[in-house]
DOZA-733371 format. One record per residue (C-alpha): residue number from 1; x, y, z. Coordinates in Angstrom, 3 decimals, decimal comma. Last residue first. Layout:
N
     n         px         py         pz
   NUM          X          Y          Z
...
END
This chain:
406
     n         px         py         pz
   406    127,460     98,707    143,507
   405    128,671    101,144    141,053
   404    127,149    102,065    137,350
   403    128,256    104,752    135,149
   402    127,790    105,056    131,343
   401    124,020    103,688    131,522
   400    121,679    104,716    128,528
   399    120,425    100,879    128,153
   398    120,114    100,531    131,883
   397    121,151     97,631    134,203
   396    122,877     95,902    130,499
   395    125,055     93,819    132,532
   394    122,166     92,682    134,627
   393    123,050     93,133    138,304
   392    122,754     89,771    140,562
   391    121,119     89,750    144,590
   390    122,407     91,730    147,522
   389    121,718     95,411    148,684
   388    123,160     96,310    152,235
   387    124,397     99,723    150,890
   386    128,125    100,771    150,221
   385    127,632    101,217    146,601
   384    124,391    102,660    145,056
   383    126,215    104,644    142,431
   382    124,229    105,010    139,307
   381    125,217    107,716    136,370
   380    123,112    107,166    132,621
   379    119,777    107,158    133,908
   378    117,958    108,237    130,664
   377    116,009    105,093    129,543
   376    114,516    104,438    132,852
   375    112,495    101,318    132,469
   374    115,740     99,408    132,739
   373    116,857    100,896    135,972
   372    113,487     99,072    138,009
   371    114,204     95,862    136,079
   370    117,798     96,357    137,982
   369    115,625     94,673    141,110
   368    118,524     94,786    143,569
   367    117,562     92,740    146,510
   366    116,738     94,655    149,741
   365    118,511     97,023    151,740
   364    119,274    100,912    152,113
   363    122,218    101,947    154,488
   362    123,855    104,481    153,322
   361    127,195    105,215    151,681
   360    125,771    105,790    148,169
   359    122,363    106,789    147,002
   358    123,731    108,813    144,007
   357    121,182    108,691    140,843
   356    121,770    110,527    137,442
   355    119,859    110,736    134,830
   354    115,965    111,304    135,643
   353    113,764    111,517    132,934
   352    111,154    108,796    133,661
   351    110,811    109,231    137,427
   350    108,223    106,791    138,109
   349    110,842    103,900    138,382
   348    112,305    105,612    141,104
   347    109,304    105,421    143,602
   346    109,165    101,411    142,984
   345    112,298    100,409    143,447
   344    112,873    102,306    147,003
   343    115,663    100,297    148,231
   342    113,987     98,549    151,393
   341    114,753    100,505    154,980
   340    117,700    103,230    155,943
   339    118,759    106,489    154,155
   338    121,668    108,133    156,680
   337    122,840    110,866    154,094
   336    125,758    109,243    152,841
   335    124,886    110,345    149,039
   334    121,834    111,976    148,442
   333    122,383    112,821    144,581
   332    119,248    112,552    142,805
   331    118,838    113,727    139,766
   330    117,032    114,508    136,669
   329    113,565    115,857    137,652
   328    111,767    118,146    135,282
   327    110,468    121,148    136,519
   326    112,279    122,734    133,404
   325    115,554    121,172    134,588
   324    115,885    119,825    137,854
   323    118,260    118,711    140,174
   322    117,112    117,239    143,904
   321    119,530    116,254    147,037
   320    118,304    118,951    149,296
   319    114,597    120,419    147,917
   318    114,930    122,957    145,510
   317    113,298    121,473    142,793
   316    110,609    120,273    144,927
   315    109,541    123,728    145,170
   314    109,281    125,185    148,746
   313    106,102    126,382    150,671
   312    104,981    122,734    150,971
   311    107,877    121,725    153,070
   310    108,329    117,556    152,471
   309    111,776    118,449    152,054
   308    113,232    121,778    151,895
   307    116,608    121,011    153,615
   306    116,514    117,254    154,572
   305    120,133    117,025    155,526
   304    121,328    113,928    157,701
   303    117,931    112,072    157,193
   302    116,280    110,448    160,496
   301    112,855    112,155    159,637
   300    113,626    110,690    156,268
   299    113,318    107,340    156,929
   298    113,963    105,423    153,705
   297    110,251    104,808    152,548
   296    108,918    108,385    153,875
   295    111,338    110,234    151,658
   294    110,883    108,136    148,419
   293    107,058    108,330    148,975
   292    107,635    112,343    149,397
   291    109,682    112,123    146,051
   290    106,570    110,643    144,612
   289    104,318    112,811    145,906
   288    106,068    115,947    144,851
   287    106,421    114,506    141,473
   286    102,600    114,613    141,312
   285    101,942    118,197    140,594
   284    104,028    117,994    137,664
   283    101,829    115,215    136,276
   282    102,826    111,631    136,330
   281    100,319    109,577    134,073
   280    102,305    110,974    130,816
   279    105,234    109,348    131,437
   278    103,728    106,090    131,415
   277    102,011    104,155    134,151
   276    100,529    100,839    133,202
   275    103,224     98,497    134,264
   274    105,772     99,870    133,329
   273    105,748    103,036    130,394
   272    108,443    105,071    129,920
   271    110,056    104,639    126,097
   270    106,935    103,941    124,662
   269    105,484    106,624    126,595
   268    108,776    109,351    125,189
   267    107,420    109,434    122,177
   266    106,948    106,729    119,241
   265    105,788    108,020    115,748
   264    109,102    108,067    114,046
   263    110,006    111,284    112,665
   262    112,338    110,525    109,587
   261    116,102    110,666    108,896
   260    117,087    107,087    109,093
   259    119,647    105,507    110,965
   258    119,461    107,115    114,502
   257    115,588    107,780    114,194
   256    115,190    103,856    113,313
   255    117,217    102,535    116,323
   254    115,281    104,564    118,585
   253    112,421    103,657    117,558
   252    113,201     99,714    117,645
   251    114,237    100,329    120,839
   250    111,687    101,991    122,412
   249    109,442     99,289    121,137
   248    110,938     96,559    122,793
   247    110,879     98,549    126,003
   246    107,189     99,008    124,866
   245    106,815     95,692    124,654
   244    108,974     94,241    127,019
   243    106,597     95,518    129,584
   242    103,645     93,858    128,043
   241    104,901     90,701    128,530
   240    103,183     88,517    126,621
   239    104,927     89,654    122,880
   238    104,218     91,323    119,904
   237    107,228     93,666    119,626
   236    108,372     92,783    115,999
   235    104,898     93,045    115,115
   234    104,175     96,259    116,916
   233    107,484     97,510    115,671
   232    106,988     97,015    111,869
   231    103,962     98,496    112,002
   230    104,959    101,455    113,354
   229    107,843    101,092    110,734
   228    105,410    101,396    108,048
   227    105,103    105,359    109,095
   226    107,986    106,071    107,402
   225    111,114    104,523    106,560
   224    111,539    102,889    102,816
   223    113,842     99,756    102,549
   222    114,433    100,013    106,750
   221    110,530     99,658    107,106
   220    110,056     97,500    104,145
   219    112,636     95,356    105,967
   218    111,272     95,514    109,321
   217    107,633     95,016    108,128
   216    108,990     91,387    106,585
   215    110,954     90,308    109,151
   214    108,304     90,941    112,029
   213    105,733     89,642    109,552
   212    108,405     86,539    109,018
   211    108,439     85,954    112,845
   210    104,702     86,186    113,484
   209    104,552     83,775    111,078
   208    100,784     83,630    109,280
   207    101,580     82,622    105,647
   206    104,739     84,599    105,904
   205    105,293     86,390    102,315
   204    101,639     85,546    100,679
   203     99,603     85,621    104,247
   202    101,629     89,058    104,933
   201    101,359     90,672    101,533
   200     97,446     89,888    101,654
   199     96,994     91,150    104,857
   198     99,095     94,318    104,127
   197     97,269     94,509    100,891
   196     95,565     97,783    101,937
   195     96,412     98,978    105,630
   194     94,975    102,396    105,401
   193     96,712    105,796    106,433
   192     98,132    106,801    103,393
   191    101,548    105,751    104,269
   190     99,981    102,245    105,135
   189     99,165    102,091    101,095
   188    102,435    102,775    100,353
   187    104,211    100,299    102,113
   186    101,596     97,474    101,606
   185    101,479     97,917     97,886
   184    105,351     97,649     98,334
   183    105,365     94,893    100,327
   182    102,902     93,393     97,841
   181    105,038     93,152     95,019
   180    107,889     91,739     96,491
   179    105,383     88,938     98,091
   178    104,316     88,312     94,733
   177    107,811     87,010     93,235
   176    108,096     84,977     96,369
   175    104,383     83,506     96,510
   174    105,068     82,062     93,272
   173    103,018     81,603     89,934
   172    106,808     82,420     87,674
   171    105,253     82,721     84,736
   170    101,962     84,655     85,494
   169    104,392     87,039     88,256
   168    104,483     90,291     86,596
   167    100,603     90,412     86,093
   166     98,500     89,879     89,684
   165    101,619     91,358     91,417
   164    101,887     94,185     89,149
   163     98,092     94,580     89,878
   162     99,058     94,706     93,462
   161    101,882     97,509     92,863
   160     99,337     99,717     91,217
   159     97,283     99,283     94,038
   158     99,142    100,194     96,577
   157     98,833    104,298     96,781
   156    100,736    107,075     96,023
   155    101,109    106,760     92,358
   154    105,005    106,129     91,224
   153    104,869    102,429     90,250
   152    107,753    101,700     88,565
   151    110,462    101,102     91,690
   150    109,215     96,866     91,863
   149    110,278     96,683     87,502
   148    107,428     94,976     86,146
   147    106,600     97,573     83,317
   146    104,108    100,000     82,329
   145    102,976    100,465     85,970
   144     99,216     98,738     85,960
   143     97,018    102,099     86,941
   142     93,845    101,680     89,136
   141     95,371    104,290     91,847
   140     95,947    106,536     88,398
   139     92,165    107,002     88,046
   138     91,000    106,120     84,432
   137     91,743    109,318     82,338
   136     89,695    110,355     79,967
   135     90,354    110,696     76,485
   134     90,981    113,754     74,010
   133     92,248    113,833     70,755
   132     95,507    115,183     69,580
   131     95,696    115,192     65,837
   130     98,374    113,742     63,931
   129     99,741    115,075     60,548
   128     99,353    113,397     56,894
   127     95,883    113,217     56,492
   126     95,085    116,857     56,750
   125     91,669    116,473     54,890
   124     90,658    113,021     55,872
   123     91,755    113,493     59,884
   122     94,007    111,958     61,219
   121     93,870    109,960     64,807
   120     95,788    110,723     68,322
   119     95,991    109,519     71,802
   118     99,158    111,533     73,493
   117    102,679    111,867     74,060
   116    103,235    109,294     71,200
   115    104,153    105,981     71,837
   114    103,134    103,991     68,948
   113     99,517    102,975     68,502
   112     97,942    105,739     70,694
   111     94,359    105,310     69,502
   110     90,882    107,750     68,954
   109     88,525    105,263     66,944
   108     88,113    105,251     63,401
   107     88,301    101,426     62,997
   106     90,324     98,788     60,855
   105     91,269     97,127     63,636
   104     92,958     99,747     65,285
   103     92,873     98,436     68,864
   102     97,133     98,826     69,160
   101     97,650     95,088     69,522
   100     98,211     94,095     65,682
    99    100,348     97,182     65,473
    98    102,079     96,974     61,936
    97     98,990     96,315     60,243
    96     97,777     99,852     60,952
    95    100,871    101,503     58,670
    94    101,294    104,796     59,877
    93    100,834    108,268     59,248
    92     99,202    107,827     55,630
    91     96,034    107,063     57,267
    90     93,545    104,901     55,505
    89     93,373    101,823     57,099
    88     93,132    103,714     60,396
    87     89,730    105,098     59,548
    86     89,517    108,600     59,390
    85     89,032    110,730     62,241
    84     86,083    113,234     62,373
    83     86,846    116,747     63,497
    82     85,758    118,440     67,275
    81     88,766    120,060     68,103
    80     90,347    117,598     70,761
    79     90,029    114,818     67,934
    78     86,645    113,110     67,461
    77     86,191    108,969     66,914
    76     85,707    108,108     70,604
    75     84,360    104,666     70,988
    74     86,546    103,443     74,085
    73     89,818    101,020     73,525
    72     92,359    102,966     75,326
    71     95,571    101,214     76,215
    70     97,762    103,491     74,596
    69     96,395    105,921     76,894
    68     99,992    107,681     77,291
    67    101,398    104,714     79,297
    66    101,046    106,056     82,610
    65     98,502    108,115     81,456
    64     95,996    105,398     81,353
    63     92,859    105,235     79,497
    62     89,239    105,948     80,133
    61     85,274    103,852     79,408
    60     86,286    101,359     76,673
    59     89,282    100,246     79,378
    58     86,904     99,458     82,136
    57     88,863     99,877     85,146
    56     91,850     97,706     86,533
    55     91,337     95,984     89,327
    54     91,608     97,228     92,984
    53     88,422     97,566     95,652
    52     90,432     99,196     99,007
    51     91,825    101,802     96,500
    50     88,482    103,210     95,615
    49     88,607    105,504     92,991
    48     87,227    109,252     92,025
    47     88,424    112,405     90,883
    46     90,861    112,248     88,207
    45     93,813    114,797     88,168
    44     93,741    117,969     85,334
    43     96,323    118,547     82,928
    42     95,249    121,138     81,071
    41     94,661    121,786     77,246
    40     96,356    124,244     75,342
    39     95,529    127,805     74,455
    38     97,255    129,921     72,023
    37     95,766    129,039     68,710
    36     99,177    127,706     67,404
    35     97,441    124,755     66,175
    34     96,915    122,948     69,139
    33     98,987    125,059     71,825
    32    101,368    127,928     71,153
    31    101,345    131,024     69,133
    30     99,747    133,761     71,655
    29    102,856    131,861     73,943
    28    101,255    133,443     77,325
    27     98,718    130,404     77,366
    26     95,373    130,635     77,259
    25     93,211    127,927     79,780
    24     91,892    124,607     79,104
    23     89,654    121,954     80,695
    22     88,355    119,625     78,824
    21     85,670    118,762     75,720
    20     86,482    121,830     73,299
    19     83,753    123,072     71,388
    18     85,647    124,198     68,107
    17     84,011    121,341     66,270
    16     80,996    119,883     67,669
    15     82,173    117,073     69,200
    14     79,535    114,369     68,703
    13     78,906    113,634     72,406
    12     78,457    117,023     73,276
    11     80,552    119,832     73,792
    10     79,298    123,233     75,549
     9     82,514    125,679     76,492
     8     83,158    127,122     79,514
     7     86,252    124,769     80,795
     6     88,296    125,886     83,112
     5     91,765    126,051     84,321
     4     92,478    128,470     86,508
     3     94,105    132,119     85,596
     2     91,929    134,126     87,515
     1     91,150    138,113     87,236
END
């Protein structure tokens, strides 16, 4: 047997008592629910709603639960159990004229006029007591929070936060009290997957600077991190030079896993890619040809010790001067082994994991193009002293870089 909610009964638009117009289920209390029947109504979410299109919805047609469907203002006149209300004038509950903006107005309609957990009218023959009646719900997405505070809207999706936007900031009529707003309809919406009001929160907060959006995304970003700060990179990354970008973006990811406890989207190809080649382009079966390019551009026919080299029968990883882990290159160490010819810039930059680089005591020459180190974010030991290399070092050669000798 099931225990989900259901509703088998027939209701119709009347409310035949005892037909009950929602989904329900029997509780284990035998004593609890609307008048200690032992079954209560269930809480069941709205189907529907577009958050792309956001306004409020037809209050005569649902009400909130945000606010307990005070703001109801539909024709129902039935409780939960199928009885009549009486007119509002008439109830000894409460005085109608003390809630001018309640919808009362002297009608029998199901109202929440102060606060109660639910919509409720009495009835002419139990006068005295509330009676629960049932309303439906407008989808939450569609929502106003019930107050203007930025933290008060607790649906996941933008909307809400838009409307507060639309309502909060009458008085004020400033970009600056909307752009708050916005962000966070931005935020949440982009944690969805959609970019809803991130077009209008950018045009309100930057009116088109690429330097505000970069300021803007950064800060809901580091407010609330999650997949916003995606967003927040590629703007804050936008440049020309495609290189930096990713470099740029690296960073930024980086920066964000330290700080904040999330899973950033970036991997390792932001962090590897030059000039069209990421990580990802160089296979395992390709590192052999890129150490063979390395060989063949420094002479290694003339190499001191060349164990394994270019030998087909014998993993790279064991070839003289190579460490690996996992197949994984992360050294080189051949240090005073007669390498002669141009610095091989090129070759190096495709090995995106390597750490540690020892081409000391040869003879290699060329300017240094430290753009080459840059691009690999895990070299943190390079000795390439006692070469013929000239030209200037960037202080920051490599951002991971802990040893560096030329």
């Amino acid at each position: 047997s099931l225990n989900y909610c259901r509703n088998p009964d027939l209701w119709d638009q009347y409310g035949s008592r005892y037909k009950r117009d929602h989904a329900w289920c029997y509780t284990k209390d035998r004593y609890g629910g609307p008048f200690n029947l032992g079954w209560d109504y269930c809480d069941i979410p709205v189907c529907g709603g577009d958050n792309a299109t956001c306004m409020e919805m037809d209050k005569t047609t649902c009400g909130c639960r945000n606010v307990n469907y005070a703001d109801y203002r539909g024709n129902n006149s039935h409780t939960a159990w199928g009885d009549s209300c009486e007119n509002w004038n008439k109830t000894k509950i409460i005085n109608a004229g003390d809630y001018p903006d309640a919808g009362l107005d002297g009608n029998n309609f199901c109202r929440n006029p102060e606060s109660s957990p639910n919509p409720w009218c009495s009835i002419d023959f139990w006068g005295d007591k509330k009676n629960r009646c049932y309303v439906p719900s407008c989808n939450p997405c569609s929502c106003k929070p019930p107050s203007c505070d930025l933290d008060s809207n607790t649906e996941a999706c933008g909307c809400p936060s838009a409307l507060q936007a639309e309502e909060c900031c009458i008085e004020d009529n400033n970009d600056e009290c909307r752009c708050e707003y916005l962000k966070v309809a931005c935020r949440k919406s982009i944690e969805i997957g959609k970019a809803d009001f991130c077009g209008e929160a950018f045009d309100t907060c930057c009116g088109g600077s690429a330097d505000c959006m970069c300021s803007v995304t950064s800060s809901i970003c580091f407010d609330s991190p999650g997949l916003v700060c995606n967003v927040a990179a590629d703007y804050c990354c936008s440049t020309p030079d495609a290189y930096s970008y990713h470099h740029c973006k690296c960073d930024f990811s980086n920066y964000v896993d330290k700080i904040y406890p999330i899973e950033f989207r970036d991997t390792r190809h932001s962090c590897s890619v030059r000039d069209g080649v990421g990580a990802e382009n160089v296979t395992l079966t390709g590192v052999d040809q890129i150490l063979k390019a390395i060989y063949e551009t420094t002479t290694g026919d003339f190499w001191l010790n060349k164990i394994g080299w270019l030998d087909e029968e014998v993993e790279y990883c064991d070839w003289y001067g190579v460490s690996c882990e996992s197949r994984i290159v992360i050294g080189i160490d051949l240090r005073g082994n007669n390498l002669t010819g141009p610095f091989p810039y090129h070759n190096i930059s495709m090995l995106h994991d390597i750490q540690s680089l020892d081409l000391a005591n040869n003879a290699l020459s060329g300017s240094i193009d430290y753009v080459t180190f840059y691009n690999l974010r895990h070299l943190s030991h390079i000795d390439l002293s006692s070469n013929q290399l000239s030209g200037a070092v960037d202080i920051l050669i490599s951002p991971a870089a802990k040893y560096v000798n030329f």
